[in-house]
N, C-alpha and C positions, 0 to 999 in steps of 0.2 A: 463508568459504574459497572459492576459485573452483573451478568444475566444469571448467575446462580444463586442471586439474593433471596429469590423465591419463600418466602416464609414457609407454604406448603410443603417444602423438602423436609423439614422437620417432620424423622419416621417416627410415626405413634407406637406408644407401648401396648394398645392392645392386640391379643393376637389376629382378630378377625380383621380389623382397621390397618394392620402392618401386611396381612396377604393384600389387600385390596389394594394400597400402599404400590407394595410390591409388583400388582400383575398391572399397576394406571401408569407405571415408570415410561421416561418418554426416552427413546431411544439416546445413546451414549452422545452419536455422531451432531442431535439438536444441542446448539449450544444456546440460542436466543430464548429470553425468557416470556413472550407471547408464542414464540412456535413451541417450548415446551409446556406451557399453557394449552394449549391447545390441540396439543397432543395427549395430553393429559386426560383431555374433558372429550376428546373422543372414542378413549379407549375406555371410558368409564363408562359413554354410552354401550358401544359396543357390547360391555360385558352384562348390563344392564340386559339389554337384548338375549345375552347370551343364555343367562339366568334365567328371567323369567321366563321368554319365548318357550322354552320348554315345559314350564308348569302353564300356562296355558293352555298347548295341544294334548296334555296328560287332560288336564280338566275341563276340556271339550271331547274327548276323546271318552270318557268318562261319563258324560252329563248326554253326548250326543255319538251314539258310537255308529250313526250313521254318515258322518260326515268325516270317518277316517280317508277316504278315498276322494275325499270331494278335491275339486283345481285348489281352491283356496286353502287348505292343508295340507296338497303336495307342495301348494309354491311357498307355504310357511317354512315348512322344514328348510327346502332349497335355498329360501330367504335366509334362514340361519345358518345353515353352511357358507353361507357367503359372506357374512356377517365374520364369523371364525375365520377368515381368510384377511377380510379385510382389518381383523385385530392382529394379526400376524404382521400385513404389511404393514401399518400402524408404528407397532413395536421397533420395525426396522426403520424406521425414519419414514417412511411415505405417505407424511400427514395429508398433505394438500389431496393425493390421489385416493386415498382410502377415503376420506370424506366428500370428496366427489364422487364417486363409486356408491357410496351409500345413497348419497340423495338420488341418484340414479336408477338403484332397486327399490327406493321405498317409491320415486315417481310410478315404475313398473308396475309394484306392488298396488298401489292404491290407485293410479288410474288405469293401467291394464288391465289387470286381473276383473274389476269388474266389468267387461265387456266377455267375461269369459262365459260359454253354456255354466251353467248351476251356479254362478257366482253369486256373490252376495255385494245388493249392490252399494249397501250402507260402508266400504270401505272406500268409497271414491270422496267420504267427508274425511276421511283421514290422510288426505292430501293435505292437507295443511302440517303435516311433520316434515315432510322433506324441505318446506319457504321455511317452517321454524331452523331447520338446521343447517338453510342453508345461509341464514343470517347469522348463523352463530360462527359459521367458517370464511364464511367469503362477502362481497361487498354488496351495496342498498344495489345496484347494477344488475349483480346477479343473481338478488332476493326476486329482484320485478320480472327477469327472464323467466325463472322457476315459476313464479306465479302465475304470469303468461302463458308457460307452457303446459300447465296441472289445467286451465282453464282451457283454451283453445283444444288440444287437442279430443278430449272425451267432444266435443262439438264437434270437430270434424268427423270419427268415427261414426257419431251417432248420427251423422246426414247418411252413413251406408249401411248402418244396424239399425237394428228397433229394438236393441239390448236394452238402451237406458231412456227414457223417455228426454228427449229435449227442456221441457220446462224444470225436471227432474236436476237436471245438468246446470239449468240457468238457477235454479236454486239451492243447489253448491258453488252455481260462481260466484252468488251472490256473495255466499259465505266466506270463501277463497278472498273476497275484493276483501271485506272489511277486514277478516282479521288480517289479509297483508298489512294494509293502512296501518292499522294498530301497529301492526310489526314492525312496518317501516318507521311511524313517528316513534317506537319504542327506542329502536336502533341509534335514527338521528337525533334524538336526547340525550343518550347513555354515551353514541359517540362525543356529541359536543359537549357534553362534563369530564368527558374522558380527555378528552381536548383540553379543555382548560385546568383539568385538573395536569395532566403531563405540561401545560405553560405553566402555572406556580410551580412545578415539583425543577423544571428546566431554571424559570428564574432563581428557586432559590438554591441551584445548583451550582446557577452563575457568579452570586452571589458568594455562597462557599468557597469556589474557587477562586473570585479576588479577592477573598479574607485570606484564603491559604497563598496564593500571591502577597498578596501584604505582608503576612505575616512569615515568610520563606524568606522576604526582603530583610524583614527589622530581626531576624533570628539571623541571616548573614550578617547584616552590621551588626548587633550584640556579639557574635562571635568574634568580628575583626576587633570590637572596641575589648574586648575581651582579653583576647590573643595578646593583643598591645598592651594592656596593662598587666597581664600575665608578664612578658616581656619586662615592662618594666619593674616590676616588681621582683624579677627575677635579677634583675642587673643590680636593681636597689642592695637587693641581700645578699650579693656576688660582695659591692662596696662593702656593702656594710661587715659581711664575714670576715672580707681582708681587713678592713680597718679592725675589726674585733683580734684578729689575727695577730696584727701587727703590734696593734697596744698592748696584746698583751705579752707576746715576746719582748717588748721593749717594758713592761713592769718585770719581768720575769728576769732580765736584764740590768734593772734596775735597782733591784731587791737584791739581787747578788752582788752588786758594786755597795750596793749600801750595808751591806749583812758585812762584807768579808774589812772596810775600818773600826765598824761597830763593834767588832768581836776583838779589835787590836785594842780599843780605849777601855771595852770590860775588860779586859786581862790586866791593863796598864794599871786601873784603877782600884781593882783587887788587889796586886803587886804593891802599890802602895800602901793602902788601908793594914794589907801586912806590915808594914814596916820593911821591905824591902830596899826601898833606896833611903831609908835614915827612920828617925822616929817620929812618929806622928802621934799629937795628942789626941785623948776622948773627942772633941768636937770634932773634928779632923776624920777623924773615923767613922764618926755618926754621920756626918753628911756624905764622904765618902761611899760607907755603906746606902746611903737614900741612892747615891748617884746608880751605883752599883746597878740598885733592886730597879729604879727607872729604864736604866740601861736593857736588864735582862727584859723587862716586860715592851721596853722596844722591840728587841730582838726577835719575841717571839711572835709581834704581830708582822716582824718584818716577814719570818718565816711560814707566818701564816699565808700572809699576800702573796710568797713567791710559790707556796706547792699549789695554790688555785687559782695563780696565772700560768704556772706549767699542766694543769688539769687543762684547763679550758686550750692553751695553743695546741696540746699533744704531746707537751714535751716532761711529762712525768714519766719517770723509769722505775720499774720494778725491781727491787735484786733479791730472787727467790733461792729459799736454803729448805732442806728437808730437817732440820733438828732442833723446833722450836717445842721446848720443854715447856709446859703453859703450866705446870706447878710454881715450877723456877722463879718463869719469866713472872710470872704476877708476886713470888716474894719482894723480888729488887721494885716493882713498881709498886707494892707495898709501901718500902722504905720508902721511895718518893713520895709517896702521897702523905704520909704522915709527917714529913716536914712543912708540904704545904699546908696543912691544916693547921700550924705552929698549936695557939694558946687558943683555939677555935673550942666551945664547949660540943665536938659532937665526936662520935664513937667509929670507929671503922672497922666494919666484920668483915671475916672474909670466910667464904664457902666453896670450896675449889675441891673438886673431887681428886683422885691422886692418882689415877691407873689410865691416865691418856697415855696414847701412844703418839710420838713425834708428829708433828704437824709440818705441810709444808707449806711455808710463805714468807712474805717480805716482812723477817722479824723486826725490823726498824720499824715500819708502818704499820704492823698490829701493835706494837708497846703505843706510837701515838694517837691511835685509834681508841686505846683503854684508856691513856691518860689522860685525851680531852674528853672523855663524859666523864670522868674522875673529878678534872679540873671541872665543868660544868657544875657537879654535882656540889663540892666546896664552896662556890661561888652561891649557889645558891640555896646554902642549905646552914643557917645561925646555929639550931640547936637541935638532939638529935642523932640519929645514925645513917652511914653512908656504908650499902653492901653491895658487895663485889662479889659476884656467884659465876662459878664455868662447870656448866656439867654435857655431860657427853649422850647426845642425843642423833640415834643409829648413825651413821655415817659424818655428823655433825658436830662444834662445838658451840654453845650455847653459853655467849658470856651476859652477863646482865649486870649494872650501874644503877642500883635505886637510892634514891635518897627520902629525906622529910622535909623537903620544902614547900615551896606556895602552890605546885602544881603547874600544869600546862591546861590551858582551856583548849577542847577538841578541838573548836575550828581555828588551832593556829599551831595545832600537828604536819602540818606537811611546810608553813611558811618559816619553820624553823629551819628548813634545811636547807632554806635557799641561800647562796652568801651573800654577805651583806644586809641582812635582815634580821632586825630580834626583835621581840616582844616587850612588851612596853615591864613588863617584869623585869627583862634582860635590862633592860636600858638603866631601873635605877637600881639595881642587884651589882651592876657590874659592867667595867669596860670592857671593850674588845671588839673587834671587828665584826664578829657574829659569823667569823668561818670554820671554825671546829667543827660540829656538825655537820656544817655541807661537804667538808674534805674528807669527814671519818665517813660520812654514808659513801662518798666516791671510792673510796680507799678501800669498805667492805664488798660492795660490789665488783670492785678489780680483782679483789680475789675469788670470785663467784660466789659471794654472800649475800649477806642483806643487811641492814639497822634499820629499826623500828623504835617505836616507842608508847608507853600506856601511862596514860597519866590523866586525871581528872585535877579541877581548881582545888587545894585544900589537902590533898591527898595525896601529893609528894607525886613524885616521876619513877619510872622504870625504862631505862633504853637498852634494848635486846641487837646484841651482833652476832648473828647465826654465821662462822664459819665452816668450810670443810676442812676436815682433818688432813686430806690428801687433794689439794688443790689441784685444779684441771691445767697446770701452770708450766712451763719449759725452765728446770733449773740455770740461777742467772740470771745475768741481767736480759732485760725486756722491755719495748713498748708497754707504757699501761693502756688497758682497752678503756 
């Protein structure tokens, strides 16, 4: 435990309380906290002395201006000259000797001096300050010496003066005896609480330190059991990313084997329904054409599966161009959408400002960015308008897809965009895999964009794709981020 715990070192803020603070400082070189204790409380006495000593011989000096010259007011002064010397050594560290030294001049003081011509002999009761402090610095040992010594010697002198009278002497020892006694059972009290009090403060120190033992133990093992299931769980998700990896290169793979006969039996099968290899009647055609429209909405979930198993492996490719016309491009996608609407009763607006200036990005992947919330929007939208709006917003373009459908309830705003996930809306509005969404928000973000969406239940939808005009993008093909 450190010896600077001292509560007392907390410096007061008043001014008078922070000097005295100040001048009772116990020198640098004490590092223990009973010797600076005790350095402390000598220097306080000291000053004490220092202080007052002087407004006493002002106001004796005052009250009795016959005893300027008297021993006992020369040896006051000298006394306190000595005193300032011994708060000096003090200061430097020389607790032990400065308070020996004291009790030393007050012995002098109070049983010398009064052996002196014109003394005053009422100071030989004030022998009992040097036993009071010498109890406060040093041991019950040296308190009994002191006391012995303030007694015995005025007895011995006064066997060769008739300074002080004998019985005079015997009744200051008397004095001297009890109040040691008192002093000494004061001490060995004060010690033996101070004793027992430092055994509880030791036990429950002991105590302290084999909890912080204990618990230094179960914070290593926490740590190892820790470390290891870190470990483990590390390796888990090493497996588990590669299996993620690897499934999905192998759908990615898969979707492509499966996409490139699917695309020979639609061709084959349109070819026919034309009348290409001979005539074919109305039924023929009708089912033909079902086969067809089956076929295409295969296709497109095929393709849907294979851009968000090449999202997820890394193996989606950018092919960035600087000359996407967004007047243009949104007429041809215009025309598409209005097919897919066929005999649907709802309205398609469109609001495209006309003074963009070329855009740059992967115009294949913005057209199916617009056309799956387009498609979304049809899908869920019976009766009604569906509007298309792009306006150019500082450095930005600002497409937006709103429609008047059933709405989206907030808390299933972000579960839309996860793939493979639709809302119980989606599910009887319409089939599909539930990856439009998640590929067009990956798709806007590759270009340093965003898609969002504002829609309450009841109150139709609106999803927002903030592009930039001048993507941050390397013409060409590319990684997508």
């Amino acid at each position: 435990m450190s010896a600077n715990t001292d509560s007392s070192n907390t410096i007061p803020t008043n001014p008078f309380r922070s000097l005295w603070y100040a001048l009772s400082q116990p020198a640098p070189s004490i590092i223990e906290q009973e010797e600076q204790r005790r350095s402390r409380l000598l220097a306080a006495l000291l000053l004490t002395i220092l202080a007052v000593g002087p407004l006493i011989l002002v106001a004796l000096g005052i009250h009795r201006p016959d005893t300027i010259d008297d021993p006992d007011t020369i040896g006051f002064w000298i006394g306190l000259g000595n005193a300032l010397v011994l708060y000096l050594l003090n200061r430097r560290g020389h607790t032990n000797f400065s308070a020996a030294a004291l009790i030393v001049l007050m012995l002098i003081s109070f049983v010398g001096l009064p052996f002196l011509p014109e003394s005053i002999h009422e100071l030989f009761y004030f022998a009992i300050i040097p036993i009071l402090l010498t109890a406060l610095f040093f041991s019950i040992r040296h308190v009994i010496g002191v006391a012995m010594l303030a007694l015995m010697v005025p007895l011995l002198i006064s066997r060769v003066t008739d300074r002080i009278a004998t019985a005079h002497i015997v009744e200051a020892g008397q004095f001297f005896l009890l109040s040691t006694a008192i002093v000494i059972t004061y001490i060995n009290h004060t010690r033996a609480v101070e004793r027992i009090r430092r055994a509880e403060l030791q036990a429950a120190y002991d105590r302290v330190r084999a909890s912080e033992v204990i618990l230094e133990q179960r914070v290593r093992e926490r740590t190892r059991e820790l470390q290891l299931a870190k470990e483990t769980a590390e390796a888990a998700q090493k497996q588990a990313e590669d299996a993620n990896r690897v499934k999905s290169q192998f759908l990615a793979s898969m979707s492509h084997e499966l996409r490139t006969p699917l695309n020979a039996i639609l061709t084959f099968t349109e070819l026919i329904s034309m009348g290409t290899f001979g005539p074919v009647n109305e039924e023929q055609v009708d089912y033909l054409q079902k086969s067809l429209q089956s076929g295409k909405h295969l296709l497109s979930l095929i393709n849907d599966v294979l851009d968000i198993t090449k999202i997820h492996a890394g193996m989606m490719k950018l092919f960035i161009e600087d000359d996407f016309n967004v007047a243009a491009e949104l007429d041809t996608i215009r025309a598409s959408v209005e097919k897919m609407l066929q005999d649907k009763p709802v309205q398609l607006v469109m609001d495209v400002d006309q003074d963009f200036p070329l855009m740059t990005c992967d115009k294949r992947r913005v057209r199916q960015v617009l056309l799956n919330l387009l498609a979304n929007a049809i899908k869920f939208t019976e009766t009604g308008t569906i509007t298309i709006s792009a306006k150019r917003r500082a450095d930005d373009v600002l497409f937006a897809v709103s429609d008047t459908g059933p709405g989206i309830p907030p808390d299933q705003h972000d579960i839309i965009f996860e793939p493979f996930i639709q809302t119980e809306a989606g599910i009887k509005h319409a089939v599909g895999t539930g990856l439009g969404l998640p590929i067009s928000k990956r798709l806007a973000e590759a270009h340093g964009g965003r898609l969002w969406l504002d829609s309450e239940p009841g109150a139709g939808a609106v999803f927002y794709v903030a592009l930039p005009l001048q993507a941050n993008l390397t013409l060409g093909e590319q990684e997508m981020d």
